[in-house]
C-alpha positions in Angstrom: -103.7 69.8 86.7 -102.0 66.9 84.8 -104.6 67.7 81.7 -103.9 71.7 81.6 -99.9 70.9 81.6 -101.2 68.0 78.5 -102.9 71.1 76.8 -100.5 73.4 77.0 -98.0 71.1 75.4 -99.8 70.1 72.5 -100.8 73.4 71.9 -97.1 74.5 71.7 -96.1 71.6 69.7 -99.1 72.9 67.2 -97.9 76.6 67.1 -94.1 75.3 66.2 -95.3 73.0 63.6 -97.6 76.4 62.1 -94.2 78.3 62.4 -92.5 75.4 60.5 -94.2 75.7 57.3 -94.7 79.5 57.1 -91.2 79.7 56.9 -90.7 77.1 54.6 -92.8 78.7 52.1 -91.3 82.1 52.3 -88.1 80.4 51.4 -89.5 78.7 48.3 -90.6 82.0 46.9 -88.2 83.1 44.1 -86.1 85.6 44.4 -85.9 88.8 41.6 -83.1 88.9 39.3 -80.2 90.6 40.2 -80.0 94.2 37.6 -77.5 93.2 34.3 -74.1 94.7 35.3 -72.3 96.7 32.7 -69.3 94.7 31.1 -66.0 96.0 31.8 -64.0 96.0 28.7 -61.2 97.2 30.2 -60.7 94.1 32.6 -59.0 90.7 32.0 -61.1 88.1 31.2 -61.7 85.8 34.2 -60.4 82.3 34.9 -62.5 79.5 34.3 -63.2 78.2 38.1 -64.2 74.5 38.5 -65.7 73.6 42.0 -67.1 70.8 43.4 -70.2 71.9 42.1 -68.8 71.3 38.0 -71.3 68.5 36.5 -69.3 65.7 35.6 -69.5 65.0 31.9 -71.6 62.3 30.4 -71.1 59.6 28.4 -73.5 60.4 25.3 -72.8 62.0 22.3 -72.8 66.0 21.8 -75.0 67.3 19.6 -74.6 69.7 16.6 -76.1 72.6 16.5 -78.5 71.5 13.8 -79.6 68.5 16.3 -80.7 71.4 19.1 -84.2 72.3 19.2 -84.5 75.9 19.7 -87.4 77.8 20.4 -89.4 78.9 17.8 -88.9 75.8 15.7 -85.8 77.5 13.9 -82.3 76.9 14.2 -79.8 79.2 13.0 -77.9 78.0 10.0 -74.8 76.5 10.6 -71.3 77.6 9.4 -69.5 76.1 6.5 -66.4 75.3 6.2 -64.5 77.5 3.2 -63.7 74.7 0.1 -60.4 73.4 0.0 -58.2 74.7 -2.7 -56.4 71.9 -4.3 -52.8 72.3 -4.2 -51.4 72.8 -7.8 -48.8 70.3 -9.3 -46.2 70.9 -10.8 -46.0 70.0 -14.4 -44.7 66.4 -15.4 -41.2 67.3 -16.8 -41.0 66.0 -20.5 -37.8 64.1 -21.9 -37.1 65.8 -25.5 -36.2 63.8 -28.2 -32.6 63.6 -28.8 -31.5 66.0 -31.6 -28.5 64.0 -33.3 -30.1 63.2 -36.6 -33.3 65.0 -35.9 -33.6 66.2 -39.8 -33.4 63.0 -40.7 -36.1 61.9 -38.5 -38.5 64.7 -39.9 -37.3 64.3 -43.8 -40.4 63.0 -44.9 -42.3 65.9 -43.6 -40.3 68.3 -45.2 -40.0 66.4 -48.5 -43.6 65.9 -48.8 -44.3 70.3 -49.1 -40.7 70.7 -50.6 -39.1 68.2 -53.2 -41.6 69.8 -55.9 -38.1 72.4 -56.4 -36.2 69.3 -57.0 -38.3 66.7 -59.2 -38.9 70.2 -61.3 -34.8 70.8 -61.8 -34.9 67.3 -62.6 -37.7 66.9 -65.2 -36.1 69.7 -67.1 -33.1 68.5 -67.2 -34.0 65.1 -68.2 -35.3 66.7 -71.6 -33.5 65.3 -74.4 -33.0 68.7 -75.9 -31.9 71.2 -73.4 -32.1 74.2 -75.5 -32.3 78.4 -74.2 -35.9 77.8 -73.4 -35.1 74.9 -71.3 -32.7 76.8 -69.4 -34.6 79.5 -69.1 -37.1 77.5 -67.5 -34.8 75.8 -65.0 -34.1 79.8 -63.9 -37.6 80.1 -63.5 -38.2 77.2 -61.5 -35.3 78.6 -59.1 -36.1 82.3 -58.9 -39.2 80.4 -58.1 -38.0 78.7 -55.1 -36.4 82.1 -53.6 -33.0 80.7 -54.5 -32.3 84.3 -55.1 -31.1 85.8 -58.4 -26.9 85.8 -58.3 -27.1 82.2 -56.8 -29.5 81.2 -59.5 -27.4 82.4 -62.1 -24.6 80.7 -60.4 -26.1 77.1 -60.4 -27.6 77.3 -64.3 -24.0 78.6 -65.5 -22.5 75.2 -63.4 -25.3 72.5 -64.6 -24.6 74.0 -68.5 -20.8 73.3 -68.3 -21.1 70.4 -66.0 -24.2 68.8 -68.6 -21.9 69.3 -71.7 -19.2 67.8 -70.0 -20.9 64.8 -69.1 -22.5 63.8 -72.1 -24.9 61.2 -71.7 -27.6 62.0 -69.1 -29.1 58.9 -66.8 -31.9 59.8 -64.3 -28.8 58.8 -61.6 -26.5 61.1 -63.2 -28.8 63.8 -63.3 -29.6 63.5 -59.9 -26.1 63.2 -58.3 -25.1 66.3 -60.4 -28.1 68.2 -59.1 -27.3 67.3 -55.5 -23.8 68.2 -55.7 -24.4 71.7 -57.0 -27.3 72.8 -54.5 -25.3 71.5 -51.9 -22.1 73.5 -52.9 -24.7 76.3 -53.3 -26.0 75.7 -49.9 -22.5 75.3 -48.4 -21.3 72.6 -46.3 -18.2 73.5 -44.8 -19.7 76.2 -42.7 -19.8 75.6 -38.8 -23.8 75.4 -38.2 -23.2 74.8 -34.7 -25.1 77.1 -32.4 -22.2 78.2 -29.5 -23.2 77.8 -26.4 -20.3 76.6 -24.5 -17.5 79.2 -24.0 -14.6 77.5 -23.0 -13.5 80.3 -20.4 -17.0 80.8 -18.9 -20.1 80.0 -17.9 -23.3 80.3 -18.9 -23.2 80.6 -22.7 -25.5 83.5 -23.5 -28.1 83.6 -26.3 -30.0 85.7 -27.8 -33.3 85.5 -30.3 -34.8 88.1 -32.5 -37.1 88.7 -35.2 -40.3 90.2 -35.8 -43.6 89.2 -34.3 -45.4 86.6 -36.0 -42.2 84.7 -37.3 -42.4 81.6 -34.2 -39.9 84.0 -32.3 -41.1 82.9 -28.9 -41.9 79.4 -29.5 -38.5 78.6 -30.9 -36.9 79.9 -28.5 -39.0 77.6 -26.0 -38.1 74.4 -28.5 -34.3 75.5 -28.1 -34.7 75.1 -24.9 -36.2 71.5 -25.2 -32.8 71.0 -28.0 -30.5 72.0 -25.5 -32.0 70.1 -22.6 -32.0 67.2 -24.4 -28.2 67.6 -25.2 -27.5 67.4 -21.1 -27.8 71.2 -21.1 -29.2 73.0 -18.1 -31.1 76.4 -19.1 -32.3 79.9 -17.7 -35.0 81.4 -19.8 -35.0 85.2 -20.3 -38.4 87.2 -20.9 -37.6 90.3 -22.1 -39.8 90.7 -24.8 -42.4 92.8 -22.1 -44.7 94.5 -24.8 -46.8 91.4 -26.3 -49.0 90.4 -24.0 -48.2 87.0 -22.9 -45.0 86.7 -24.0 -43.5 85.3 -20.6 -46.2 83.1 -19.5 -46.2 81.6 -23.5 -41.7 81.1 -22.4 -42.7 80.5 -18.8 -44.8 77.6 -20.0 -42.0 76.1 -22.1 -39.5 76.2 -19.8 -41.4 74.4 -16.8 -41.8 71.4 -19.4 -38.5 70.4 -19.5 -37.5 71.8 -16.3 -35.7 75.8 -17.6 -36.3 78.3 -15.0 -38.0 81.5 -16.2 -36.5 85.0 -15.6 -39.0 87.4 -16.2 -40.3 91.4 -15.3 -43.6 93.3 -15.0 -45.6 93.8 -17.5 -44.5 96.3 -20.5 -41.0 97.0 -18.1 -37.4 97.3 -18.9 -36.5 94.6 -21.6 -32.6 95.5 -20.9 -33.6 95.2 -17.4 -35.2 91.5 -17.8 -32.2 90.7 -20.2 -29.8 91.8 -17.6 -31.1 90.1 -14.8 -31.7 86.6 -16.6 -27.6 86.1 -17.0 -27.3 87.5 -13.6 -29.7 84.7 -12.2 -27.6 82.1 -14.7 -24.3 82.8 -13.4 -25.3 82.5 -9.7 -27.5 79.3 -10.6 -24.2 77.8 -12.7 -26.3 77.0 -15.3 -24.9 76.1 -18.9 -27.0 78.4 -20.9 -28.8 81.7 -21.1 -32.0 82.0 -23.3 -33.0 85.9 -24.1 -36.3 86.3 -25.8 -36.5 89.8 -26.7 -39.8 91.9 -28.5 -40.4 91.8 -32.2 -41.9 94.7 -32.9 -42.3 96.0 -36.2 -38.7 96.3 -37.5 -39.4 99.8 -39.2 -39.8 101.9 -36.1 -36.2 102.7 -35.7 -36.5 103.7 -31.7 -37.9 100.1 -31.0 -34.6 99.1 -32.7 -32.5 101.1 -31.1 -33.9 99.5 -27.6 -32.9 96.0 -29.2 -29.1 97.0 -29.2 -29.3 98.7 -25.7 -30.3 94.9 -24.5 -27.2 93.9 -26.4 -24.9 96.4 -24.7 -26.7 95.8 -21.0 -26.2 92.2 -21.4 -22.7 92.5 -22.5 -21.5 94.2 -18.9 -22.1 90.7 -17.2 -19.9 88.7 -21.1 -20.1 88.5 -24.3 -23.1 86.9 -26.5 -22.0 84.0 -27.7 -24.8 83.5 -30.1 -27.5 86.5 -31.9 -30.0 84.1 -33.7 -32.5 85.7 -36.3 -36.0 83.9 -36.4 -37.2 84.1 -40.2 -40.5 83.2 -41.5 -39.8 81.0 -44.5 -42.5 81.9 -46.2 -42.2 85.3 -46.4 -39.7 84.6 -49.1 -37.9 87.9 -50.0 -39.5 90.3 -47.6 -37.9 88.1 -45.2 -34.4 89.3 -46.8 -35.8 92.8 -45.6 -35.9 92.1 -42.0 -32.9 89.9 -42.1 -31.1 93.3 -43.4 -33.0 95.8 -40.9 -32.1 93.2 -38.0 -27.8 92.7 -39.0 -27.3 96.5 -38.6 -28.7 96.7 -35.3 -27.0 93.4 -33.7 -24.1 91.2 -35.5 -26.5 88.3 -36.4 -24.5 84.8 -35.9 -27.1 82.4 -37.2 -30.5 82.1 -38.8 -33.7 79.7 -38.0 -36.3 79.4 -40.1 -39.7 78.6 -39.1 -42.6 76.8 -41.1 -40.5 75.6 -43.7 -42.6 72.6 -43.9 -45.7 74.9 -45.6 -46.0 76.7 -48.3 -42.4 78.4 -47.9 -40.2 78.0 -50.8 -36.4 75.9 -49.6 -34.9 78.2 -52.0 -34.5 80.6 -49.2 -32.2 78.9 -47.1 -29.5 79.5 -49.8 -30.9 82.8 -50.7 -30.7 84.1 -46.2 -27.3 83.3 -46.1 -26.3 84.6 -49.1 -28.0 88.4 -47.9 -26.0 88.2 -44.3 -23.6 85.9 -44.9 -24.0 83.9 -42.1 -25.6 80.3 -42.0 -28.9 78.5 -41.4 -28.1 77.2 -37.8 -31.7 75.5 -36.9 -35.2 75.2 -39.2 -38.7 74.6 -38.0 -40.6 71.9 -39.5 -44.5 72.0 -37.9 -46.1 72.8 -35.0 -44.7 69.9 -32.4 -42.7 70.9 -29.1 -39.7 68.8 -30.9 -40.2 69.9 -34.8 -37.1 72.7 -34.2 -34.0 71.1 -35.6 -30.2 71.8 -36.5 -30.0 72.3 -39.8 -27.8 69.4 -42.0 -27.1 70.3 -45.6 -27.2 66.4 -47.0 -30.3 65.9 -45.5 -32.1 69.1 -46.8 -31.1 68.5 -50.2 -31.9 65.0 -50.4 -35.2 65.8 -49.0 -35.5 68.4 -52.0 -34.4 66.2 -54.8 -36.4 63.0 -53.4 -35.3 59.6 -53.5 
């Protein structure tokens, strides 16, 4: 009995051990994927959930994804970053040169392409003999210069009665009469100074015209760089709209010394730029408006016409205190022409004239004033941002004449 009851036992203890494993392997088969479930776009996305089951990160270094293996062999191209735009600096401001005695400064430059008018007046009138023909050539030599034909005249007639007076003729006496008589032609009690500080208001407004091609732009950029350097603060105007660019050529002046650029679209309202440009000035307190106009041709008569209407628009916010006219000095007489289609459109108040340090003639500067009647304010003596400079009588003559 004792061995059935052993048998039965183990046999039961086999059966559950059978039962054991069947079921264990059942378990370990894997189960199908559950079907994809369709997003719902509509539904907020859900919060991150961190159980006890999160991994807890480990201390090693995370790889790029150019480090991870994919399969296949090929790993997908990683993103670059967009380049980094540099920022862009603001020009260096640039101190001008101061402009007392600036002709002086440049008097060799301009005597080296100009005192061929005075050694000339001089060799002739060092002749021993100074007969009709000798006079005739001293005309010559002016008309020459684009002295102009009534001054001309003027200074032979005064060098005849002023050489019979005097007699005896030294290379010093010749010379001190010569400089005395251009400069009375020239003139130098005539106020050459360019207004820019009204005594009621502020800011004096100024405006330049002149045809294209005359240095109408770029002066007006190196009287900027004048002023400045005189303790000046500017406003640049751009309204000459029509050349194309005009206001980036100003814009580009002005940032070197610091003058802040008014300026419009591209071929807009010039009255309009004008207008805004002393509006800007007045509310900035700035000393001085700059207006650049356009140069067109001066014999189309509308294009004219739209020069005075900046004139009027600018005059609702004041008065212009100075109109300068840019000349080309060597253009010589046809200059004169402009000079006379420009003074009946606006009341011209001063002249510059550019390049007189080529091939231009210094004749003209007595010859310009004599056509408007108003005087040589500022000449242009090369190509450098601080070759524009006031115009001094004494030192233009004696640059003609030579040491």
């Amino acid at each position: 009995m004792e061995t059935v009851i052993l048998a039965v036992v183990i046999a039961v203890v086999v059966l559950g051990a059978l039962g054991g494993l069947i079921v264990g392997s059942r378990r370990r088969k894997p189960l199908p994927p559950p079907p994809p479930k369709t997003p719902d776009i509509t539904a907020p996305p859900a919060e991150p959930h961190v159980g006890d089951e999160a991994e807890t990160p480990r201390d090693e270094p995370r790889r790029t994804i150019e480090e991870v293996d994919l399969p296949g062999g090929s790993a997908p191209a990683a993103v670059e970053e967009p380049p980094t735009v540099p920022e862009t600096e603001a020009p260096e401001l640039e101190i001008p040169e101061p402009t007392a005695g600036r002709l002086i400064r440049l008097r060799a430059r301009l005597s080296r392409s100009q005192n061929a008018l005075g050694k000339g007046l001089l060799t002739l009138l060092s002749r021993e003999h100074l007969d009709e023909d000798t006079w005739e050539e001293i005309e010559d030599t002016l008309l020459t210069a684009d002295v102009g034909v009534q001054p001309t005249q003027e200074l032979v007639d005064s060098l005849r009665e002023r050489v019979r007076v005097l007699g005896t003729r030294t290379p010093e006496e010749l010379r001190g009469l010569l400089r005395e008589e251009l400069l009375k032609l020239i003139g130098t009690d005539v106020d050459r100074t360019v207004r820019t500080e009204p005594e009621d208001r502020k800011p004096g407004i100024v405006m330049v015209v002149g045809v294209n091609g005359t240095g109408k732009t770029t002066t007006t950029g190196k009287l900027a760089r004048v002023l400045v350097a005189d303790g000046r603060t500017v406003v640049l105007g751009a309204a000459d709209t029509f050349r194309a660019a005009a206001a980036d050529q100003l814009q580009t002046w002005g940032e070197r010394v610091g003058a802040y650029t008014v300026r419009g679209p591209e071929a807009g309202d010039p009255a309009s730029v004008a207008f805004d440009a002393v509006k800007e000035g007045k509310e900035m307190g700035v000393d001085v408006v700059l207006i650049d106009t356009a140069g067109r041709l001066h014999t189309k008569t509308g294009l004219m016409d739209e020069l005075g209407k900046v004139k009027r628009v600018v005059e609702k916010h004041a008065p212009l205190d100075e109109v300068l006219l840019v000349l080309d000095a060597t253009t010589g007489q046809n200059g004169l022409v402009q000079a006379r289609v420009f003074a009946e459109v606006v009341d011209i108040t001063g002249i510059v004239l550019t390049k007189l340090d080529g091939t231009a003639k210094g004749g003209i500067v007595v010859a310009v004033q004599r056509e408007l009647g108003v005087p040589v304010k500022l000449v242009g003596l090369g190509e450098g941002a601080d070759d524009l400079a006031p115009f001094e009588p004494e030192a233009f003559v004696d640059a003609l004449i030579g040491d």
